[in-house]
C-alpha positions in Angstrom: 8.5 -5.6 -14.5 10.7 -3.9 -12.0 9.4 -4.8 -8.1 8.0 -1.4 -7.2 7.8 -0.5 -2.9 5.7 1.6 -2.1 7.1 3.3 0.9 7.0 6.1 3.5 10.6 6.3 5.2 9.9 7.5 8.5 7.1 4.1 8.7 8.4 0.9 11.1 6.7 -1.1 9.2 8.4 0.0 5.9 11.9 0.1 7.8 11.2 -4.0 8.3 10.3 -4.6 5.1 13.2 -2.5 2.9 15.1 -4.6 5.8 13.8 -7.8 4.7 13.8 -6.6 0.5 17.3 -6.1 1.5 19.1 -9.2 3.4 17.2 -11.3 1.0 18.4 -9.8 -2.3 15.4 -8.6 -3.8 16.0 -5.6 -6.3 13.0 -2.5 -6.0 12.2 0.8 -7.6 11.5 3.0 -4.4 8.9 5.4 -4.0 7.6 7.6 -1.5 4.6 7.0 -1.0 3.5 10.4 0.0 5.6 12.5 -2.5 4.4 10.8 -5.3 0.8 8.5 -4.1 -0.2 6.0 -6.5 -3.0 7.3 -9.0 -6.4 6.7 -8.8 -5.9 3.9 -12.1 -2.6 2.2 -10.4 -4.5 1.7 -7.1 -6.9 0.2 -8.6 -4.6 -2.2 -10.3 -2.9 -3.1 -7.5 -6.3 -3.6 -5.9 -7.3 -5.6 -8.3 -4.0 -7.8 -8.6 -4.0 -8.7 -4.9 -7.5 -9.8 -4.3 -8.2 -7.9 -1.2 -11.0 -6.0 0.0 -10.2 -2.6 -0.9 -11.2 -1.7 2.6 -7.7 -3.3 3.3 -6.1 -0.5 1.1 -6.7 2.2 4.0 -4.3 2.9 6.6 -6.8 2.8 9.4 -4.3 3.5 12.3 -3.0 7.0 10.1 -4.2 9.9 12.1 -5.5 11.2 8.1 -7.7 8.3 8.5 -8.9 9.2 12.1 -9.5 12.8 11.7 -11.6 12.6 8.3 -13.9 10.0 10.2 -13.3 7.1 7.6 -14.2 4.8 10.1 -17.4 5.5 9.7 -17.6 6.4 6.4 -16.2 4.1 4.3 -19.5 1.7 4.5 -21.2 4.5 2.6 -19.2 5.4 0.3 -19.1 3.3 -3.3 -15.8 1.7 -5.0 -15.1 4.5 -6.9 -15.2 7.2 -4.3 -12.9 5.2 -1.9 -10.3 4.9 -5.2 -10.8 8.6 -6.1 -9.9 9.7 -1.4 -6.9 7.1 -1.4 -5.5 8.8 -4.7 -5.7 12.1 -3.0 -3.1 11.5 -0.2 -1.1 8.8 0.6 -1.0 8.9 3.7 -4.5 7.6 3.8 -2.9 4.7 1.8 -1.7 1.2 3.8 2.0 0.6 3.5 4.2 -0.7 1.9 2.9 -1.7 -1.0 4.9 -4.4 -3.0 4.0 -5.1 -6.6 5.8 -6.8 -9.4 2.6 -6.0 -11.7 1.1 -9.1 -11.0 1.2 -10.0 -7.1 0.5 -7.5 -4.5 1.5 -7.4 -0.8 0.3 -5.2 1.8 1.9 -3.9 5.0 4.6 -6.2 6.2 4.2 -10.2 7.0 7.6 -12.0 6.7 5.6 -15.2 5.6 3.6 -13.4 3.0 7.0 -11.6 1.8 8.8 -15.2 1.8 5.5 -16.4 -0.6 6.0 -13.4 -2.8 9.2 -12.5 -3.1 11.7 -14.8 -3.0 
């Protein structure tokens, strides 16, 4: 499978990553992360491929995230509800997300990238 990166241009931490993707040869499908969010069933595989907490999967520092109160929230709200909110928007949605179908990185950590990806 194609590496897909989940990205929103106007992020840093994107900018570093495609940066990285990029000096190190590493062919991607883009795709903006906001125009066209992951669905509810590919977040879920991607959750379920990188072995995080989905709490992990928020972008807690979005201003989305702030102004619905998700800070809060979250600890109430089941599995399936949290999957259903980050399919709505993706700004809600930590990034970038790197996937070749089978491994999963979140956000940007050159030593986690180097793991992954090269």
């Amino acid at each position: 499978m194609t590496i897909q990166f989940f990205h929103y241009p106007k992020c840093t931490t994107c900018k570093k990553a495609q940066k990285w993707l990029n000096d190190h040869d590493v062919s991607y499908e883009e795709v903006h992360i906001v125009e066209q969010p992951p669905t509810k069933d590919e977040i879920t595989a991607l959750w379920q491929a990188s072995g995080l907490p989905l709490k992990k999967f928020f972008n807690t520092s979005g201003m989305k995230y702030r102004d619905l109160g998700l800070k809060d929230k979250l600890a109430d709200m089941t599995e399936e509800e949290q999957l259903e909110l980050l399919a709505t928007d993706g700004m809600l949605i930590k990034r970038p997300i790197v996937t070749d179908g089978k491994k999963v990185t979140l956000g940007f950590k050159e030593s986690d990238f180097e793991q992954a990806w090269l």
